[in-house]
C-alpha positions, -999 to +999 in steps of 0.1 A: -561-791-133-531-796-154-533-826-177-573-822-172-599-820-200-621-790-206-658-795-189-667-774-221-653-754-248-670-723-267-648-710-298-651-685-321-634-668-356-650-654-387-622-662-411-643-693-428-609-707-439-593-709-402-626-720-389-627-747-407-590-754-404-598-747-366-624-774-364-610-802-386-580-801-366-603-803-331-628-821-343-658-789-338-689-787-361-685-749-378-718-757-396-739-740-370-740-731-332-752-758-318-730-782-291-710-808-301-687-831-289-651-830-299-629-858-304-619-860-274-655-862-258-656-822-244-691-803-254-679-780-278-697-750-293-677-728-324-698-694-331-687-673-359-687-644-340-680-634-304-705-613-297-729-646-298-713-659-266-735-626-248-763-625-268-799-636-262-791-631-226-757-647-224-773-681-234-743-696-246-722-685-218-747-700-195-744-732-211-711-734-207-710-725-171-733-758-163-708-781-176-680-768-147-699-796-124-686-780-088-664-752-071-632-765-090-644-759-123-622-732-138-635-711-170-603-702-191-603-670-217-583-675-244-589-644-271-558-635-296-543-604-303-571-576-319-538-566-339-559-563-371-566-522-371-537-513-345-506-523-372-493-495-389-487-524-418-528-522-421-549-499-447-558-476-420-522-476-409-532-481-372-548-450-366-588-472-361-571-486-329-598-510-309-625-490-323-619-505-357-645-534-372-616-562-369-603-550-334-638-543-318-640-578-307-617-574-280-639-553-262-665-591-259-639-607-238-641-579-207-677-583-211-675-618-209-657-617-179-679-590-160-707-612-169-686-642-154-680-623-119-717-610-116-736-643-127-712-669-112-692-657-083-685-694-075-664-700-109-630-690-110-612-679-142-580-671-161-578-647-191-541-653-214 
């Protein structure tokens, strides 16, 4: 695996401005959810929010499950820090936690991953 392209890539931020940053730099289309290819060839898909990887019945998700061709495809979660309503630094000084609007989000990528184990047992994963 190492050294190895993605068989598919799903992103996704709501800041406009790293979004775009986000996709220049990887060559993504951020004008709509719709699969792409990226620079380097990979299907790519860049949702504004995360909760669009589960909705309408985890269509996205799905997608990107058929382009890991055999049992050595490996689905990778990458989700950063939901730091945004835990910092005592922010307006509500920390006290929202991950129940917070901003932090919230974290609570898609355990979903993601349940939906992962239950739908495709054959796929095997790594969350960072």
């Amino acid at each position: 695996m190492k050294g190895d392209r993605p068989a598919g890539v799903i992103s996704a931020e709501n800041d406009m401005n790293i979004r775009k940053l986000a996709c220049f730099q990887r060559g993504y289309d951020y004008t709509g959810a719709q699969w792409a290819r990226d620079k380097k060839g990979t299907p790519a898909l860049y949702v504004k929010d995360v909760w669009d990887i589960v909705r309408a019945t985890s269509l996205y998700l799905r997608q990107l499950i058929t382009f890991l061709k055999d049992e050595k495809g490996v689905l990778v979660i990458i989700a950063g820090s939901p730091c945004q309503d835990n910092t005592q630094a922010g307006g509500s000084r920390g006290y929202l936690g991950f129940t917070g609007t901003r932090s919230a989000h974290v609570h898609a990528v355990t979903i993601i991953v349940w939906l992962v184990q239950k739908m495709y047992a054959r796929v095997k994963y790594h969350l960072s």
